[in-house]
C-alpha positions in Angstrom: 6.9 -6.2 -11.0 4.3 -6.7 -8.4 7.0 -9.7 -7.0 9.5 -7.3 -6.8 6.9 -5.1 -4.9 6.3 -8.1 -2.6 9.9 -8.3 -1.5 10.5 -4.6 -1.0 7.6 -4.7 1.4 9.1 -7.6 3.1 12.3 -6.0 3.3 10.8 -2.6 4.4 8.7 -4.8 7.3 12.1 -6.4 8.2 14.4 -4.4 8.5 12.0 -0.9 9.3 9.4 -2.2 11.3 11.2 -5.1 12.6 8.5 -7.3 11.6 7.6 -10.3 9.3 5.3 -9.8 6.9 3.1 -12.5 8.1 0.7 -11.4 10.6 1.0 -8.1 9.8 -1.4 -5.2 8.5 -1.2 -4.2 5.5 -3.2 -1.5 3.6 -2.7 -1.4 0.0 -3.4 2.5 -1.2 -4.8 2.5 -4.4 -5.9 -0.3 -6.2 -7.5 1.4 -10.0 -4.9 0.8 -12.9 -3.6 4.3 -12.9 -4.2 7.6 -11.1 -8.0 9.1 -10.5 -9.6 6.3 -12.6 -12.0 3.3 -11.5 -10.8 0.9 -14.0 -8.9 -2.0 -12.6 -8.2 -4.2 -15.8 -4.5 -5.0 -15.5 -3.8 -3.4 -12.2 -1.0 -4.6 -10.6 -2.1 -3.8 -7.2 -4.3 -7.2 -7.5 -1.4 -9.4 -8.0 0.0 -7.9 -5.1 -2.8 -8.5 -2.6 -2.7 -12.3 -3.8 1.4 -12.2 -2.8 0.6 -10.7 0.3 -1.9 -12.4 1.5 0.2 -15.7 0.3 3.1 -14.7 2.5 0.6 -14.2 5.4 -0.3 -10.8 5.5 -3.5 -9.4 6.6 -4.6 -7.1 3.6 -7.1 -4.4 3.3 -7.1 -1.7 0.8 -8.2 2.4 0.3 -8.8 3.3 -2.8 -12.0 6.3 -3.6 -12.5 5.6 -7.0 -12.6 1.9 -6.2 -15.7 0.8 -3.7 -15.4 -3.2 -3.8 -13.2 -5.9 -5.2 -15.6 -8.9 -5.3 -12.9 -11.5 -6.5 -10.8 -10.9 -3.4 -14.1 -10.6 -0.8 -12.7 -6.6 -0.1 -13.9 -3.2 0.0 -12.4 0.1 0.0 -11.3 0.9 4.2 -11.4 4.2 5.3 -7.8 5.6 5.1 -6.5 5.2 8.7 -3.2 4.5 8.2 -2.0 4.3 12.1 -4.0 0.9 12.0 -1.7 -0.9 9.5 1.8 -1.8 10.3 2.3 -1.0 6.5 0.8 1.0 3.8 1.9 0.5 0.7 1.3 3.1 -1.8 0.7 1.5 -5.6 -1.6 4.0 -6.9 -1.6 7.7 -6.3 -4.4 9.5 -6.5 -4.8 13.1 -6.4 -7.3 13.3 -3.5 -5.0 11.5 -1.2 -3.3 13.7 1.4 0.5 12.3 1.3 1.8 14.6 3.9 -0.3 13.5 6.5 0.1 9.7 5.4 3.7 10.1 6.0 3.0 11.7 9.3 0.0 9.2 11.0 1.7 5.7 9.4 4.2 3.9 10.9 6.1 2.5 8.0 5.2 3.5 4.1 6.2 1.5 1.1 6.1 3.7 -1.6 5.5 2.2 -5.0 4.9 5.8 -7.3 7.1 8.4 -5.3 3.7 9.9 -4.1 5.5 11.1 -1.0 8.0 13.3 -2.7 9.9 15.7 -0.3 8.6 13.8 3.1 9.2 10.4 1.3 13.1 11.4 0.7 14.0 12.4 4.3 11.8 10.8 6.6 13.3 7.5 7.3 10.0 5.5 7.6 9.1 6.0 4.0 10.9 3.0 1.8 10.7 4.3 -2.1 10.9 1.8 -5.2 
């Protein structure tokens, strides 16, 4: 899954930013295995930093429950999604405010259907 997750970012940075994916910010939102948890045995989020990073993005991640990620050299950034040309949502917390993602980022790759009403009719938001 997480290569299918590559491409649809790919696609979404094509064909809604107008961008290639390398070169490009991207902030990975949520990294934990599943929703308000810390573990991240098995999370599929850590595949998909390697992919990105491999097709020449530059990656940074937000995740609360989640402070560092030693074997990929990152810590949590603060959530400031205007600074990414992509924020791809992969885990979705409950203390994340959605809405105003939709609103501040300029393109959102959706990965959980976090967004839910925003994420259907605003045309920056690509769903899985």
């Amino acid at each position: 899954m997480p290569y299918f997750c590559r491409s649809l970012i790919s696609q979404a940075m094509n064909h809604g930013a107008q961008r290639s994916l390398s070169g490009s910010k991207v902030l990975v939102l949520g990294v934990a295995y599943k929703a308000d948890v810390s573990d991240t045995r098995e999370s599929p989020a850590l595949k998909l930093i390697e992919l990105l990073r491999k097709g020449g993005a530059e990656v940074a991640y937000h995740d609360p429950h989640v402070p560092e990620l030693p074997k990929h050299g990152l810590s949590s950034q603060p959530l400031e999604p205007g600074a990414y040309d992509c924020v791809t949502i992969v885990t979705a917390h409950s203390s994340v405010d959605y809405d105003g993602l939709v609103e501040d980022a300029k393109l959102v790759v959706d990965l959980r259907n976090a967004t839910g009403r925003n994420g259907r009719v605003d045309e920056k938001v690509w769903k899985l």
